[in-house]
C-alpha positions in Angstrom: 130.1 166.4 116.5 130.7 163.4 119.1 129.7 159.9 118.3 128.4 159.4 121.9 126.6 161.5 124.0 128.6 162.0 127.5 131.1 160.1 125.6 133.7 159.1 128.9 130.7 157.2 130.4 129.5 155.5 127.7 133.2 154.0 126.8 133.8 153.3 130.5 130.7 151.1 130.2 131.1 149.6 126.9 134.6 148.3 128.3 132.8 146.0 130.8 132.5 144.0 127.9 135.2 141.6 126.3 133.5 141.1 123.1 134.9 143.5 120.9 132.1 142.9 118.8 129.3 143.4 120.9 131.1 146.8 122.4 130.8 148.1 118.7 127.0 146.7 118.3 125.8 148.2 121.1 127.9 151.4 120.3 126.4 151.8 117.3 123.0 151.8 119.6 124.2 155.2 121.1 125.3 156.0 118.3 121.4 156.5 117.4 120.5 157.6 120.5 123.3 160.7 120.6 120.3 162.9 118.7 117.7 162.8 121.7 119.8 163.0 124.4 122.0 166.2 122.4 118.3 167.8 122.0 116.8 166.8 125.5 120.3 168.1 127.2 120.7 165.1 129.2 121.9 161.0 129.2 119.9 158.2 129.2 120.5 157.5 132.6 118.5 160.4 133.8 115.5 159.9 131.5 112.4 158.9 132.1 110.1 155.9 130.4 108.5 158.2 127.4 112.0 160.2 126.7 114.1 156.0 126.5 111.5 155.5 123.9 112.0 157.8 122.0 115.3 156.8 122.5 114.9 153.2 121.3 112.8 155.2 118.4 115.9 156.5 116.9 117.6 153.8 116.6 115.2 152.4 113.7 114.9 149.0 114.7 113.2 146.9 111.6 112.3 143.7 113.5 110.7 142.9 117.0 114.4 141.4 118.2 116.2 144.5 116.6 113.4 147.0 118.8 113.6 144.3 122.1 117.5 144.1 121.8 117.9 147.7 121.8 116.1 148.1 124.7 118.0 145.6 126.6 121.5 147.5 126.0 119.8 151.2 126.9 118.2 149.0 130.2 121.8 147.6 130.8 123.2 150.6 131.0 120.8 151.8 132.7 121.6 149.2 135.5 125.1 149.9 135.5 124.9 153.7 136.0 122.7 153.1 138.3 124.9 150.4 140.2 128.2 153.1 139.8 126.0 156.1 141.2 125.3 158.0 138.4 121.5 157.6 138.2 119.6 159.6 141.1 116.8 156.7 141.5 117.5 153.2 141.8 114.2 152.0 139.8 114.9 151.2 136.1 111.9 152.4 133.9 113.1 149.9 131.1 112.7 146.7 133.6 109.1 147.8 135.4 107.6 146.5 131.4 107.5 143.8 129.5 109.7 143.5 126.4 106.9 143.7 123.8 106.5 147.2 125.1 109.7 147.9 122.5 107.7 146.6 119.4 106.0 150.0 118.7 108.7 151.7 118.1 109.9 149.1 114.8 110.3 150.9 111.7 107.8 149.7 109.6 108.9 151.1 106.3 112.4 149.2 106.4 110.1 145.7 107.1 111.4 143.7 104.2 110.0 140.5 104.7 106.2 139.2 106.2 104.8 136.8 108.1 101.5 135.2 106.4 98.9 137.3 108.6 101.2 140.2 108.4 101.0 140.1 104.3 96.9 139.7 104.5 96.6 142.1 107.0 98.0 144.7 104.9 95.7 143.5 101.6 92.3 143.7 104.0 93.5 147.4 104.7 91.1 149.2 103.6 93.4 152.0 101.8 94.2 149.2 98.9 90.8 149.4 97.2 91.3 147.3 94.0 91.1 143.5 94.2 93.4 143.5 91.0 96.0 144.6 93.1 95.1 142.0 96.1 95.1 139.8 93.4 98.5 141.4 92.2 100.0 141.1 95.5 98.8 137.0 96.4 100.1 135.6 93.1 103.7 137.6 93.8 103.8 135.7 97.0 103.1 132.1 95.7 106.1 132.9 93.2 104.1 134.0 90.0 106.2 136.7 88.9 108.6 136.4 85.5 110.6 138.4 83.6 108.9 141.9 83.3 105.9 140.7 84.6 105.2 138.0 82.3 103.7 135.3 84.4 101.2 138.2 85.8 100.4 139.7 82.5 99.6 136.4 80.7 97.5 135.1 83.1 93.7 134.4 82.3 90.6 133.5 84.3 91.1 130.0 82.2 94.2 128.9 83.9 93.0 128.9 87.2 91.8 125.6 88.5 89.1 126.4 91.9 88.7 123.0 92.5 92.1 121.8 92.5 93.6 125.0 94.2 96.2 125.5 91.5 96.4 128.3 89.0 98.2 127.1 85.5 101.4 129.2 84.3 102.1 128.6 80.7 105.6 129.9 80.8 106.9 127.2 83.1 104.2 124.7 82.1 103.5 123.8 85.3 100.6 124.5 87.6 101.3 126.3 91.1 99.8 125.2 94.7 97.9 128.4 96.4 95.5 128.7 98.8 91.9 130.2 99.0 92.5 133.5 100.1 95.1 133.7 96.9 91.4 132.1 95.0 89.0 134.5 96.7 91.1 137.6 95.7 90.9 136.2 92.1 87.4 135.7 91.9 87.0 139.4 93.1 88.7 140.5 90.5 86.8 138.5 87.7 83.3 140.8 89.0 85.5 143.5 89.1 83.8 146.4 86.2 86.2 148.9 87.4 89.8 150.3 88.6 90.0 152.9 91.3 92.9 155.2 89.8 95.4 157.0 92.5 96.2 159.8 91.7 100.4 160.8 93.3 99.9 164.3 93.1 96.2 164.9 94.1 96.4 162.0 96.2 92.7 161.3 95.7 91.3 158.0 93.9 89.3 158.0 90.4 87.3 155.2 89.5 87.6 154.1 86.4 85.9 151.7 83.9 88.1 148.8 83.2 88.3 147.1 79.4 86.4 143.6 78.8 89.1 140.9 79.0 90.3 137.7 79.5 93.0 138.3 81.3 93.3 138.4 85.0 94.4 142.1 84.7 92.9 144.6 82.7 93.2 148.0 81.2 91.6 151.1 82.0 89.3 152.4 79.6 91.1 155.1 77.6 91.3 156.3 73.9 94.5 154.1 72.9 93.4 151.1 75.2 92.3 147.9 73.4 89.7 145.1 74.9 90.8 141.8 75.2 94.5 142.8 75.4 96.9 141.9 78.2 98.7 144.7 80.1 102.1 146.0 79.6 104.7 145.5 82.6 105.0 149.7 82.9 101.2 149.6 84.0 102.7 146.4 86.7 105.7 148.2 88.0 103.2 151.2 88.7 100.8 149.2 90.2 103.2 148.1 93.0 105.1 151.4 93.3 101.5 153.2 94.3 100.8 150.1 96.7 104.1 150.8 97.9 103.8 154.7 98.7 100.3 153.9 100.0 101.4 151.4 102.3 104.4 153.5 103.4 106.4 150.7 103.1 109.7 151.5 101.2 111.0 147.8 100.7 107.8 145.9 99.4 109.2 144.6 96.4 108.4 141.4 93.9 111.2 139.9 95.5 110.8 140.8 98.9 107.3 139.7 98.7 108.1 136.6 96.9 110.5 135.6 99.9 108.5 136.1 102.6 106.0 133.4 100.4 109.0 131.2 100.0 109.6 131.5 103.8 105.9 130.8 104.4 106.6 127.8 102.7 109.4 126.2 104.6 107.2 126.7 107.7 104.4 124.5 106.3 107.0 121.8 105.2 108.1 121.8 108.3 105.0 121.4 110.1 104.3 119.0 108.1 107.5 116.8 107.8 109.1 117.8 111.1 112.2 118.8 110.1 113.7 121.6 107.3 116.0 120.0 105.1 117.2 119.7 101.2 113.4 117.7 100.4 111.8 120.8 101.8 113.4 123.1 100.1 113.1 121.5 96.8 109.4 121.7 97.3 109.7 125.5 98.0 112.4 125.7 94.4 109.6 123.7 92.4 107.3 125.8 93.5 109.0 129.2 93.3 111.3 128.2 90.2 113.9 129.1 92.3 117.3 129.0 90.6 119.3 125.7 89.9 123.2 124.4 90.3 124.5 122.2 87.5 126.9 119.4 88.5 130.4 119.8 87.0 129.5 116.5 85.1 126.3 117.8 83.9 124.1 114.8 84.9 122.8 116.3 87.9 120.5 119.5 88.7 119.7 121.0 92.8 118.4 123.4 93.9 120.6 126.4 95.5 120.0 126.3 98.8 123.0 128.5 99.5 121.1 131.3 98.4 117.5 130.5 99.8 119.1 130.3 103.3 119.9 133.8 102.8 115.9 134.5 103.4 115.0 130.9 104.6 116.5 131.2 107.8 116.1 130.2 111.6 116.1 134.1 112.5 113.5 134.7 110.1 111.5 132.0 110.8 111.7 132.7 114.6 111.0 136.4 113.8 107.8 136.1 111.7 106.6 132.9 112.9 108.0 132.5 116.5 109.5 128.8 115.5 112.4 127.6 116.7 114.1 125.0 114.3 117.3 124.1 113.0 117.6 123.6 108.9 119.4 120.5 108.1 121.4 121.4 105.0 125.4 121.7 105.1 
């Protein structure tokens, strides 16, 4: 099978560019698109508005720049067959809209990281119907997470503080910053009597009554469950691997979640401060108990940023929260 549909043309225009790498990014873009034009017999160029977007479809773009960026190559080339007589009519669909036009065709399920409205709209949906696992969700995006889970299971009602907007983990023996939502999705849960139970195969819900507890999150009644007991991390990882099929999103993880909180983070610094630098981000490590670097000499601890700016970003940050900035850390 060819790589590129009406191959000859598509080379001859990928060649009016002298970036080598940009000739193989936006190859890569026909690449994608070689499956609707092989099916609908015909090239881009003759195509009308509905046909290029299915077009940009296929090429699975995960972010609003990824869908908008694709949709500027297909409309350059557009131009440019158009311009060398290959296209019958001299209108180009792709430039009678505006660019947002290309965000409904982002793949969702390959979304790895959320702005903050993003991650709430998907809790208020109504298809999550438990606020233990709103609840679950919130307290994974302010960072409280541990080792199997152990941050989450050993949390009680006790150790969160309503007043002072913190909830208390024992394990780090420090108490963490959230806001009310994270507090409102708590006290839900705490007049919660019962767990609505999905079932993968029937793919119907069961309510069921939940054990009396001090814990945050509780177990199902059954015949081997015990009151007062905190949950095992199994019943955690299923938790989120039901949100996740529900949600149809295939890369909600704890640590995807927890990064898009982190991110959230380094916004309000910045908003507050003015600038993104190595004070910001040790907020967003105390917070987050993000991993440390030791000083050859041993006297000296910091944060590693080198691995926060992997997430922490400027083209994350202008992607989920449309700011433009420049972090000032070598």
């Amino acid at each position: 099978m060819k790589e590129l549909y009406n191959e000859e043309l598509k080379e001859k225009f990928l060649s009016t560019y002298n970036n080598e790498p940009t000739q193989e990014t936006i190859r890569n873009v026909f690449r994608k698109t070689y499956l609707i034009e092989n099916t609908l017999e015909k090239d881009m160029f003759d195509m009308n508005l509905t046909q290029l977007g299915k077009c940009i479809e296929n090429t699975n773009p995960s972010t609003s720049n990824a869908a908008r960026a694709n949709m500027r190559f297909i409309s350059n080339y557009l131009t440019w067959c158009t311009e060398n007589g290959y296209r019958k009519s001299n209108i180009n669909p792709l430039k009678t809209i505006d660019v947002d036009w290309a965000d409904q065709f982002i793949d969702k399920t390959k979304k790895i990281h959320f702005s903050y409205n993003e991650f709430i709209n998907l809790l208020e949906d109504k298809i999550i119907m438990n606020y233990q696992d709103k609840a679950l969700m919130m307290l994974m995006w302010n960072g409280i997470i541990g080792e199997e889970f152990s941050q989450l299971r050993d949390l009680k009602y006790t150790d969160i503080n309503f007043d002072n907007h913190t909830i208390y983990v024992k394990e780090r023996d420090y108490h963490v910053p959230v806001d009310k939502k994270t507090l409102y999705y708590l006290e839900k849960t705490n007049n919660e009597k019962t767990y609505y139970n999905y079932n993968q195969v029937t793919k119907e819900f069961n309510e069921k009554e939940l054990l009396e507890s001090p814990y945050v999150f509780k177990i199902v009644k059954s015949p081997r469950g015990e009151p007062n007991k905190p949950v095992g991390h199994n019943l955690i990882y299923r938790r989120i691997h039901i949100l996740k099929e529900l949600l149809e999103l295939h890369y909600l993880t704890p640590q995807s979640i927890k990064q898009s909180g982190m991110i959230y983070e380094s916004v309000q610094q910045y908003i507050m401060n003015g600038e993104l630098g190595y004070k910001q981000f040790e907020v967003v490590g105390n917070k987050y108990d993000y991993s440390k670097i030791t000083t050859i000499d041993g006297k000296y601890e910091y944060y590693n940023t080198f691995l926060m700016k992997e997430f922490i970003n400027p083209e994350n940050i202008k992607e989920l929260y449309n700011i433009n900035l420049e972090i000032k850390i070598r």
